[in-house]
C-alpha positions as a printed Julia matrix, in Angstrom:
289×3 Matrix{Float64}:
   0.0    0.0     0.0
   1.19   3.86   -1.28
   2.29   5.58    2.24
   1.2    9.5     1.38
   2.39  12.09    3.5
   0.59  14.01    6.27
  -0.73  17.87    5.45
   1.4   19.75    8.32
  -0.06  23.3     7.95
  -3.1   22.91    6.79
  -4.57  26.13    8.61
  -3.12  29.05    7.91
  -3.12  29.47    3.87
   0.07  31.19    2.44
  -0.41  33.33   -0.38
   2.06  32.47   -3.45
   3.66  35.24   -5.27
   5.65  33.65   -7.98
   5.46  29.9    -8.33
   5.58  28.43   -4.46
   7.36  31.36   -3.97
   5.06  32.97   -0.7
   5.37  36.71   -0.05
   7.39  36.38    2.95
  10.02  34.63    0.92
   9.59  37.48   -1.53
  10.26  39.8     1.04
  13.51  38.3     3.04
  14.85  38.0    -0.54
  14.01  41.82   -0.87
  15.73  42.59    2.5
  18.49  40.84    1.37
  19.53  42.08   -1.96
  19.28  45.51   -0.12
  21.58  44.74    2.25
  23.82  43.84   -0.55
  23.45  46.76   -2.11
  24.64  49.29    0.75
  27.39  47.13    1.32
  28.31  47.12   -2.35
  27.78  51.32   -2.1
  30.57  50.79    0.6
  34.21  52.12    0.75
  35.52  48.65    2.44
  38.24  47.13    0.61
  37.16  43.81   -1.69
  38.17  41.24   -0.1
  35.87  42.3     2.54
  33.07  43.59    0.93
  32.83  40.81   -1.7
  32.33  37.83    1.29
  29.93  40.06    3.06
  27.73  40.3     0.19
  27.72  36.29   -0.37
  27.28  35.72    2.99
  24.59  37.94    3.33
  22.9   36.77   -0.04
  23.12  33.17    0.9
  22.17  33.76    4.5
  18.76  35.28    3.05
  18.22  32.57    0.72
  18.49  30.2     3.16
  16.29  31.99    5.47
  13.28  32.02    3.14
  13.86  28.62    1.29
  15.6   26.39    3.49
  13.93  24.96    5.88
  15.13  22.77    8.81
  13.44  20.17   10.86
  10.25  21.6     8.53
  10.39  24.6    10.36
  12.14  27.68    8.36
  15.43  29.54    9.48
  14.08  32.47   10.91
  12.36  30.52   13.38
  15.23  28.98   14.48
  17.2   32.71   14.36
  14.16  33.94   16.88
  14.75  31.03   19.11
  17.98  31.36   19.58
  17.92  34.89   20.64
  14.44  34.21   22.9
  15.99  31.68   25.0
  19.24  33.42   25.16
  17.57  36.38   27.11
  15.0   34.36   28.51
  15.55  33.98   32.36
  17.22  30.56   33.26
  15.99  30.56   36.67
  12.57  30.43   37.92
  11.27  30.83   41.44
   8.18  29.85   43.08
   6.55  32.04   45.71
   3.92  30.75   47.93
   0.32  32.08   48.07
  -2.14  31.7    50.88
  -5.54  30.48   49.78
  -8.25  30.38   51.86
  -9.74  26.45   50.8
 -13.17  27.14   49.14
 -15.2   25.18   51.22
 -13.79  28.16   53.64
 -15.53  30.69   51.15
 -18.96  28.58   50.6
 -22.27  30.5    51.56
 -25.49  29.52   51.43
 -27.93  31.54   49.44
 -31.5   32.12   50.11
 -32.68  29.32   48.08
 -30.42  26.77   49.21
 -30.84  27.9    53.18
 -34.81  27.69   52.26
 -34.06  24.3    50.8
 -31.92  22.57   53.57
 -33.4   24.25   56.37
 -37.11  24.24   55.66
 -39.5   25.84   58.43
 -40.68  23.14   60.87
 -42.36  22.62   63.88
 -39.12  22.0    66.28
 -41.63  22.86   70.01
 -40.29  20.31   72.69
 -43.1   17.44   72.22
 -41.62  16.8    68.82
 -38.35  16.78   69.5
 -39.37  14.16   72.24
 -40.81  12.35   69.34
 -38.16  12.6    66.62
 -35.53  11.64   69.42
 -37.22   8.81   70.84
 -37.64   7.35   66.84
 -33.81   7.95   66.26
 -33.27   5.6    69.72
 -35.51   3.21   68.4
 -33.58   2.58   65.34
 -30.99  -0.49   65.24
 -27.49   0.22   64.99
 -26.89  -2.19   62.39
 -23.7   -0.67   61.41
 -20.15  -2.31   61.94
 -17.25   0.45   63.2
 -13.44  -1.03   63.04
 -10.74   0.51   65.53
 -10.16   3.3    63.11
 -13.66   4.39   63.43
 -13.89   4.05   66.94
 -10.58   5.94   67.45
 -12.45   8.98   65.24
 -15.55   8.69   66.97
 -13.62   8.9    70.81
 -11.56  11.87   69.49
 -14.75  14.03   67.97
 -16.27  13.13   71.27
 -13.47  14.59   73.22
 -13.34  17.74   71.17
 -16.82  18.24   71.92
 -16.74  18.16   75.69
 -13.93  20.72   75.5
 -16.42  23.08   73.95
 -19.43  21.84   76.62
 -16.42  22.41   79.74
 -17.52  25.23   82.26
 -15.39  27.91   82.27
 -14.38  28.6    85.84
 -12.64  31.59   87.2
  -8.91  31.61   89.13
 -10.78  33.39   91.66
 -13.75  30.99   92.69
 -11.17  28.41   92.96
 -10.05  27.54   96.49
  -6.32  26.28   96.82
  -5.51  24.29  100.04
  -1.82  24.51  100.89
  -0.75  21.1   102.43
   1.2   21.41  105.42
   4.69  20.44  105.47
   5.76  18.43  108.89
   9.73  18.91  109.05
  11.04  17.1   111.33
  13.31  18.84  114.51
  16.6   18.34  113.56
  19.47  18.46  115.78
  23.35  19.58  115.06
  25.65  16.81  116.6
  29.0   17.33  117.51
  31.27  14.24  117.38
  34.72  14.68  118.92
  37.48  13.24  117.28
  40.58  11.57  119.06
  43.99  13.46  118.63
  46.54  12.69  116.13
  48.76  11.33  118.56
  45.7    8.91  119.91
  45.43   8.07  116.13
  48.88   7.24  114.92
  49.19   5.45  118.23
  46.73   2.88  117.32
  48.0    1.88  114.11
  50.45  -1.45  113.72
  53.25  -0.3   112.34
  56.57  -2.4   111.25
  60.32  -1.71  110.95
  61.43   1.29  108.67
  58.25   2.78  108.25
  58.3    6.2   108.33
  54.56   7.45  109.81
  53.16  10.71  111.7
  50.72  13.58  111.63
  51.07  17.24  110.26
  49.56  19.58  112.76
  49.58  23.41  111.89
  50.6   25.77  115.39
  47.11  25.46  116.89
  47.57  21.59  116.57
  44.95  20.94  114.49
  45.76  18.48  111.61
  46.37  19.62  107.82
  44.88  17.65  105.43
  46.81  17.02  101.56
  50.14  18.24  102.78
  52.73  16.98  100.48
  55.46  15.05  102.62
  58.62  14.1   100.49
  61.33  11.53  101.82
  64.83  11.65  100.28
  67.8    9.7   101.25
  71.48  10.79  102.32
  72.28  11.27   98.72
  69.36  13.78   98.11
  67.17  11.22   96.43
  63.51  11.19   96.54
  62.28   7.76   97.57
  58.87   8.51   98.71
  56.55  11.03   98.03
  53.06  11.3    99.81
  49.86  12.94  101.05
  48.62  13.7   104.65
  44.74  12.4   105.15
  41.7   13.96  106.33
  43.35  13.6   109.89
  46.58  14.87  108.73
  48.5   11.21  108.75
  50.83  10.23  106.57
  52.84   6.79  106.58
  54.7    5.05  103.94
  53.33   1.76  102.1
  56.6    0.05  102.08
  59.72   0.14  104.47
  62.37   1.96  103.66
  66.13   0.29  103.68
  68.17   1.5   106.45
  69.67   4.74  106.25
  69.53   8.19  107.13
  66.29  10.04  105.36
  64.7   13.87  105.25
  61.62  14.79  105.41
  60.15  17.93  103.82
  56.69  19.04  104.0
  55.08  21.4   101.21
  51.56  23.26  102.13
  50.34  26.58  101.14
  50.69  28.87  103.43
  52.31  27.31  106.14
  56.5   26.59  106.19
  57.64  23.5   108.22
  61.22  22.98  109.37
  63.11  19.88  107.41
  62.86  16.69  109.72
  65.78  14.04  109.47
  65.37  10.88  111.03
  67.44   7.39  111.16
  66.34   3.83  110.38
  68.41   0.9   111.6
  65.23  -1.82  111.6
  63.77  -0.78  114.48
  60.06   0.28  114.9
  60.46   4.33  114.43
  58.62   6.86  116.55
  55.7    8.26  115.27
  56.41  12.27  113.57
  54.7   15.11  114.55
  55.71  17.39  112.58
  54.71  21.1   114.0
  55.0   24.43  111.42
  57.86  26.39  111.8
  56.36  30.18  110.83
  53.53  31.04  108.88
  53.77  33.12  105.49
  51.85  36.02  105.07
């Protein structure tokens, strides 16, 4: 079977001029072989002036009889140019719009319609309600409706909720029992009493730091060197101000130097020879201001 082609402007008529030859060929033709004329009537040199007027000649032949993609030049020329100034970004702004069932009024004839005059006295309403309890609820509700129906029934008891004022509303304080509390004192034993309690073994260096009321200082630094100036121990005073050494010490002669802010104590020496030592107490010497 013969394929025939399908009519693609078969709309808008084109008048012919000469042969198929339309009047807006005619004319770009006319444009051009004017513009070939000034440029002819030019002073530019030839071998400028002659490939200006071929490529203007050509360039309006082409526009009025070659076409591409059956569209002709010059729509392709306008094209170009449109969507090079054309904006290449586009941004959407929102608009608030009131929903239209927002916006819906009845008219007279529909308000006439859907609420027609009645008799609405109390007797009938008695009646009308008493025929709507009569009726069997037939109808099966899943969880989803029930879950609407409990929420449309808790938004209406908001609106049926009695507004009361701050100032009708009585506010019993509850009284607060506290129990009688009492300060107790507990006296606690000496730092000699202390130290003297302890079981101690040989070459264990142990004591309290007292400051000049006798009181003991707590986190005073107590460093133990040897005879050659070496520090071999290096220790905090407790809570009660006692201090001893974890391990014995070999025998020797050893010094003992406390550091505590604000109070200067005299360098102690003492001897071991593996005997149970004395315990220290080691007194402040003068106190800097």
């Amino acid at each position: 079977m013969r394929q025939h082609p399908i009519p693609q402007d078969i709309t808008n008529y084109k008048f012919h001029l000469i042969g198929n030859m339309t009047l807006k060929q005619f004319a770009e033709l006319a444009v051009a072989t004017v513009i070939c004329f000034i440029i002819y009537k030019t002073n530019l040199i030839g071998f400028i002036k002659w490939p200006l007027i071929f490529l203007t000649a050509g360039l309006g032949a082409m526009i009025a009889f070659v076409p591409i993609e059956e569209r002709p030049m010059d729509h392709w020329i306008k094209t170009f140019f449109k969507n090079i100034y054309n904006p290449t970004k586009f941004f959407w702004r929102k608009t608030n719009k009131i929903p239209d069932f927002f916006n819906y009024q009845v008219n007279s004839t529909q308000a006439d319609f859907y609420a027609p005059n009645v008799n609405l006295n109390p007797a009938r309403k008695k009646r009308v309600l008493e025929y709507i309890t009569s009726i069997p609820n037939q109808q099966q509700t899943d969880d989803f409706d029930q879950e609407e129906e409990l929420k449309i029934t808790q938004l209406i008891n908001q609106f049926n909720e009695i507004e009361v004022k701050e100032s009708d509303i009585e506010i019993e304080k509850p009284t607060i029992n506290r129990p009688s509390l009492q300060t107790r004192v507990r006296k606690l034993q000496s730092p000699q009493v202390i130290i003297n309690q302890q079981e101690h073994v040989p070459n264990q260096i142990f004591g309290v730091v007292v400051d000049k009321a006798g009181l003991a200082v707590a986190e005073a630094l107590i460093e133990i060197k040897d005879s050659n100036n070496q520090s071999q121990r290096i220790i905090k005073s407790d809570f009660n101000g006692n201090f001893i050494t974890s391990k014995p010490l070999i025998d020797g002669i050893y010094t003992i130097t406390i550091d505590k802010d604000g109070i200067q104590y005299p360098i102690t020496t003492v001897k071991l020879d593996g005997q149970i030592l004395q315990p220290l107490v080691i007194t402040p010497q003068t106190l800097v201001d």
